[in-house]
N, C-alpha and C positions, 0 to 999 in steps of 0.2 A: 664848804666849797660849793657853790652853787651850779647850773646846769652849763653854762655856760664856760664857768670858767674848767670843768673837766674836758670838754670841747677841746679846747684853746691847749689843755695838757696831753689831749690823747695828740693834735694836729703836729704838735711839738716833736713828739715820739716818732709820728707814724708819717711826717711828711718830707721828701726825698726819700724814703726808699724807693726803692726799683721792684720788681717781680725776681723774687729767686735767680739766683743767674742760673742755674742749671735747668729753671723751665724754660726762661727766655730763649735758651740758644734753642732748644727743644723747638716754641712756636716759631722763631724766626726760620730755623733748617724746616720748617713744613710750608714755609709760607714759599720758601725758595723753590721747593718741591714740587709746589701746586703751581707753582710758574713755567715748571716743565723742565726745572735746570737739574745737573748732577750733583747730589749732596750727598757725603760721607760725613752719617750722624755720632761722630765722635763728641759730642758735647754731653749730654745728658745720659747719667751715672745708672741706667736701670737696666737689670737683668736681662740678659737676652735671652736665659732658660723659661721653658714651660713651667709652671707647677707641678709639682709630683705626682704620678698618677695616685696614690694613696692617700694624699691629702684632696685631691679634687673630688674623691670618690665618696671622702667624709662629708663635703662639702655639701653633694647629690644629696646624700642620705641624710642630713641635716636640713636641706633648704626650708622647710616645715617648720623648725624652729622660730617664733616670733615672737616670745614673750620678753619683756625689758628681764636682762640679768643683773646681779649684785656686782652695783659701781665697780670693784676692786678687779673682778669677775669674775668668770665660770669655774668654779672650784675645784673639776674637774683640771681644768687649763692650768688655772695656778699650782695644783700640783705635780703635774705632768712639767712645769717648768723649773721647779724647784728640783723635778726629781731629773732632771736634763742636767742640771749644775753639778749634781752630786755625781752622777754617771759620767760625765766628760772634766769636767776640772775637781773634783772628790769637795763641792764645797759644800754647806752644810745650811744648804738655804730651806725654808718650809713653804708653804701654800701660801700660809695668812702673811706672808711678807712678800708675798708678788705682787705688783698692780700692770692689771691687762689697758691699752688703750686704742686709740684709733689709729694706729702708728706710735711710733717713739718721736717723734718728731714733736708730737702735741703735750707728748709725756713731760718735756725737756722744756719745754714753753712752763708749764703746769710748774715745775721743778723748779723753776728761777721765778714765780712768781711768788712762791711758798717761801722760797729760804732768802732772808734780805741778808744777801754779800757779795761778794766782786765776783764776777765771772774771769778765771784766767786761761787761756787757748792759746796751746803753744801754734806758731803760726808755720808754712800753711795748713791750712783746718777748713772741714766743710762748709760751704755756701749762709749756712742758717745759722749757725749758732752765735755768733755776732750781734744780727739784725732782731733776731729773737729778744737778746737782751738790754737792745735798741728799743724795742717795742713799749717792754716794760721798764725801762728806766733804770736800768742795772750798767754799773761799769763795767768795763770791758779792759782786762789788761794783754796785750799782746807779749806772746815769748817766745822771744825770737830763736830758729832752727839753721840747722848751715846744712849746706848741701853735700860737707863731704862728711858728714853725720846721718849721711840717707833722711835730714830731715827730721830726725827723731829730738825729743827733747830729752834736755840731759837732767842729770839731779843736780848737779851743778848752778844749771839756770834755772831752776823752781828755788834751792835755797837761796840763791842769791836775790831773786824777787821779793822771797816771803822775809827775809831780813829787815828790807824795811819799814815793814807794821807785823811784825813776828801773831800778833793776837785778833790781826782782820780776820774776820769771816771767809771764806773762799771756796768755792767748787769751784774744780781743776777738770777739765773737759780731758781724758787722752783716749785718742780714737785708733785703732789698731786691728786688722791692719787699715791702713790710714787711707782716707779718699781727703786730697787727693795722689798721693803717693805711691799706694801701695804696698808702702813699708810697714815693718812691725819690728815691736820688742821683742830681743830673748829674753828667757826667764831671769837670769842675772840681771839686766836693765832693769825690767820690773820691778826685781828687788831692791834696785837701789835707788828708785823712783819711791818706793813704799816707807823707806825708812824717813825720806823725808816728809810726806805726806803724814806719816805718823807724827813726824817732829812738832810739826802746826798745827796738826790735826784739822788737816784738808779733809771737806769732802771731796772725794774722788768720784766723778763720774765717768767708767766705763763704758765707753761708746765700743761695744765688741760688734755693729752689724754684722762686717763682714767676719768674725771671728770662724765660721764652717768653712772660707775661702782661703785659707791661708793655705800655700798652693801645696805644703806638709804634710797638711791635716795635723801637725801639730801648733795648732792655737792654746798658750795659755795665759789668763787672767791675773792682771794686779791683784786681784779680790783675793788669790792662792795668799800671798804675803802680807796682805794691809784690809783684812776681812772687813775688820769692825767700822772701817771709813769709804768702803767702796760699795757701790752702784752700781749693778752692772746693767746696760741698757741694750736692747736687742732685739729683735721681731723677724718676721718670716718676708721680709721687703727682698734683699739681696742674696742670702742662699737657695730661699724655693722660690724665689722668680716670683714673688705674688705683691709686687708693690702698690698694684692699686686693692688689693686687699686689706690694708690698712689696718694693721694689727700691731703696736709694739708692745716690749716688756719691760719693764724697771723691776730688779730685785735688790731686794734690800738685806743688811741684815738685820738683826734684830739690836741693836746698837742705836740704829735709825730708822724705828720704827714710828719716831714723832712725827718723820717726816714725809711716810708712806701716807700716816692717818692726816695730815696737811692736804695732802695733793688729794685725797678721796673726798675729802671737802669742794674742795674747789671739782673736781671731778662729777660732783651730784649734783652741781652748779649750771656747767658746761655742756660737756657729750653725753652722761645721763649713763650711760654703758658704752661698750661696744658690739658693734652688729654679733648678734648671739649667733646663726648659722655658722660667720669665720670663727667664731670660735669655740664651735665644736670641732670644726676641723683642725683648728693649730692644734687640738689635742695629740691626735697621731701624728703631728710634724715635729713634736717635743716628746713623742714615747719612742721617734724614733723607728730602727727595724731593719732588716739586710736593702729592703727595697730602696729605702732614703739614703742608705750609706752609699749604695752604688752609684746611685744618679749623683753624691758628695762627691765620690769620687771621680768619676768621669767628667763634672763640671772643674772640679781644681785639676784635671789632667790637661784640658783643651786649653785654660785660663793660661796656665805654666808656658805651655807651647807655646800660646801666643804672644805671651810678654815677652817668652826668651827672643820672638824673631823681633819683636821690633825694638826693645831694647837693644839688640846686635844694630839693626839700620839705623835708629837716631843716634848712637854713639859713632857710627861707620860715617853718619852726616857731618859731626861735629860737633854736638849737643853732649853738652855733660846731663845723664841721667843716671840716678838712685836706681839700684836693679830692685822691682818687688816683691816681697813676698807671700803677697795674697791679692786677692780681689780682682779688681778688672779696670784699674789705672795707673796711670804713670803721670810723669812730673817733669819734663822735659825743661831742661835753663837752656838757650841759646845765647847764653851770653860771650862764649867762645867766638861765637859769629858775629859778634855786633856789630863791628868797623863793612863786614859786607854787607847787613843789612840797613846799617846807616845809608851806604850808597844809594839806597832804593826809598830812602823817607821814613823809614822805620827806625823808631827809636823805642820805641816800651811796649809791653803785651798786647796792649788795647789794639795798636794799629798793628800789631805783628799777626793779631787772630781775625782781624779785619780782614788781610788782606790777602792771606792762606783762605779764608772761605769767597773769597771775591775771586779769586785768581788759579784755586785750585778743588774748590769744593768744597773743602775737608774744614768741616766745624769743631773747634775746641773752645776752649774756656782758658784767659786770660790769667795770670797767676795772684792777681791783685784781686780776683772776684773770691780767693781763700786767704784772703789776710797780706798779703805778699805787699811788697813795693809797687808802685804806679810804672816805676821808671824800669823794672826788671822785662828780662828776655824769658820769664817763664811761663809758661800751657799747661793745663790740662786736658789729658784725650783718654779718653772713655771705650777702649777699645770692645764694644758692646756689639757692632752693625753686623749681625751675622742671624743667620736662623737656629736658635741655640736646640729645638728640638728636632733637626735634622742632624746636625752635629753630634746631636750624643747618640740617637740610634747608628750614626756610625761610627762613632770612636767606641762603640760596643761590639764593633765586630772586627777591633784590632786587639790582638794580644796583650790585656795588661802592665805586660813587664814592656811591651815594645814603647819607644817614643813615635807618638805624633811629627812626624815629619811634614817639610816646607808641603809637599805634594800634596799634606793630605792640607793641610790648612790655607793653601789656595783654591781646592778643590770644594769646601767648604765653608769657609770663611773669607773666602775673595774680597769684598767690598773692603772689609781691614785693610789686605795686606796691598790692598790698590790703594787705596787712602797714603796710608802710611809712606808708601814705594813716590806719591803725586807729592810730597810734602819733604819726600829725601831733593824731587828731583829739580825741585821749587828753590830746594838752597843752593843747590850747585851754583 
């Protein structure tokens, strides 16, 4: 195939996409901003925590580091991650089967370019992974979730897909707890998502990002039940607050270890390593310690408070929403509403988030920018717009056992609970 006609194949892949939807609404709420207007940046999904003081402090005392490290990477790292697995879900990962990268984001890019077979995403599901396997020319099967299921996918609708090509190839995306939902499996679900994963002998990709965020602190892993076919993917982007530090992880087990040494290929190709200072420091962000556990804690304490209020007010508006239980999003359907927002010209997400940030500020994310219908009444909002390391030095000087009450979370996280209160008051 000549120069040309790659051209004409990449133009194919790569033309109509758009910009990530979750950067877009990101540039578009700064563009509003620098116009001098009121914007509640409910759109885009990124940490409002600082990074931990004990990883920033690695950070300091590393910046010196600058020689290229081993593709796969700092061996230090990969063990510290492997030994993260074993200490929080008892799973029985090693060094030589981790791969560090510049995010998981590139990881997962990397991952479907290595393994030629269908990408299936129970739908709604994050922004990229879609258009990722848009890029590279991989199909894409949607599976569909219902809302009085909080959204989850059942083993019911995975056997029923894989029935008809029982012997396809398939990596199975399940992201938990879910952006954009915020829901997660119990461990019984999982087990009986694994049984059938076993059945076809699905690769399983574990999107566990938010897996420190589950507002329990009881997160646990497909991988417990369906080792030898799971992935589990993760990095320091949404627990320690350090997204533009650009760090992910893929562990494997040794089952798939062909396809570790695949992606390390392509890996010596592309990023070459990842930045060596971050990742002396994810070291201590994966050894762990009382200092990371507190600030774990205190971030799923404020998360919880916060969902619980406004999950109470979109439900008190009229909106059927999935309660979550982790991370720092929701999933709101107004489709209870529809007949009153028809009256106003609105009939599907697009023009429903249109005109919420036109008319009240409050930027969100359209339900169809995660897999969803065009025609549907559902948003995502990112309940993020707060100063997350004011908030924790003071919900550290509340009692533990006490809840985070309304008082302290307007006194703190105001722009939220104004957003949210502008967009109760928009439906009326």
């Amino acid at each position: 195939m000549g120069n040309a006609q790659h051209e004409v194949h990449l133009n194919l892949n790569v033309r109509g996409l758009p910009v990530s939807a979750t950067l877009g609404i990101n540039e578009e709420s700064n563009r509003l901003l620098a116009e001098g207007k009121q914007i509640y940046k409910l759109g885009l999904g990124q940490s409002p925590f600082p990074v931990p003081a004990p990883i920033v402090r690695e950070l300091q005392n590393n910046a010196h580091q600058k020689d290229y490290l081993p593709v796969r990477g700092l061996p230090a790292l990969c063990t510290a991650v492997a030994g993260y697995y074993r200490r929080t879900q008892d799973l029985s990962f090693v060094g030589e089967n981790i791969l560090i990268g510049p995010g998981s984001k590139e990881l997962m890019f990397i991952l479907q370019l290595v393994y030629y077979g269908d990408l299936v995403i129970p739908t709604p599901s994050w922004v990229s992974y879609a258009p990722q396997a848009h890029i590279i020319g991989r199909h894409v099967h949607w599976l569909q979730t219902d809302a009085r299921n909080n959204w989850l996918l059942t083993p019911e609708e995975l056997d029923r897909h894989c029935q008809r090509d029982p012997a396809k190839p398939r990596i199975v995306i399940l992201n938990y707890p879910n952006n954009p939902t915020g829901c997660s499996y119990s461990d019984e679900q999982l087990q009986a998502l694994a049984e059938v994963a076993r059945k076809y002998k699905i690769i399983m990709l574990s999107d566990e990002i938010y897996g420190e965020l589950n507002f329990d602190g009881a997160h646990r892993s497909i991988a417990r039940h369906y080792p030898e076919g799971t992935i589990i993917a993760s990095g320091l982007s949404k627990w320690a607050g350090a997204g533009g530090w650009r760090l992910g992880t893929f562990a494997f087990p040794a089952e798939l270890k062909w396809l570790l040494d695949a992606m390390a290929v392509v890996a010596s190709e592309t990023f070459t390593a990842t930045s060596a200072p971050i990742q002396y420091a994810a070291v201590k962000a994966f050894q762990g310690g009382a200092e990371l556990e507190r600030y774990l804690f205190q971030s799923r304490r404020i998360l919880k408070a916060l969902s619980d209020w406004i999950w109470t007010r979109l439900k008190g508006a009229g909106a059927e929403v999935a309660r979550p239980d982790g991370a720092f999003y929701m999933f709101p359907d107004f489709e209870p509403l529809r007949a009153k927002l028809a009256g106003r010209g609105i009939g599907n997400a697009d023009e429903l988030c249109r005109r919420l940030l036109q008319e009240t500020g409050v930027a969100m994310l359209p339900g169809n920018s995660f897999g969803r219908s065009p025609q549907e009444l559902t948003l995502r909002l990112a309940f993020v717009d707060f100063d997350g390391a004011k908030v924790l030095a003071a919900a550290e000087q509340i009692a533990s056992d006490l809840p985070l009450d309304e008082n302290f979370l307007r006194q703190y996280c105001e722009k939220v609970l104004v957003a949210i209160q502008r967009v109760c008051d928009w439906l009326e």
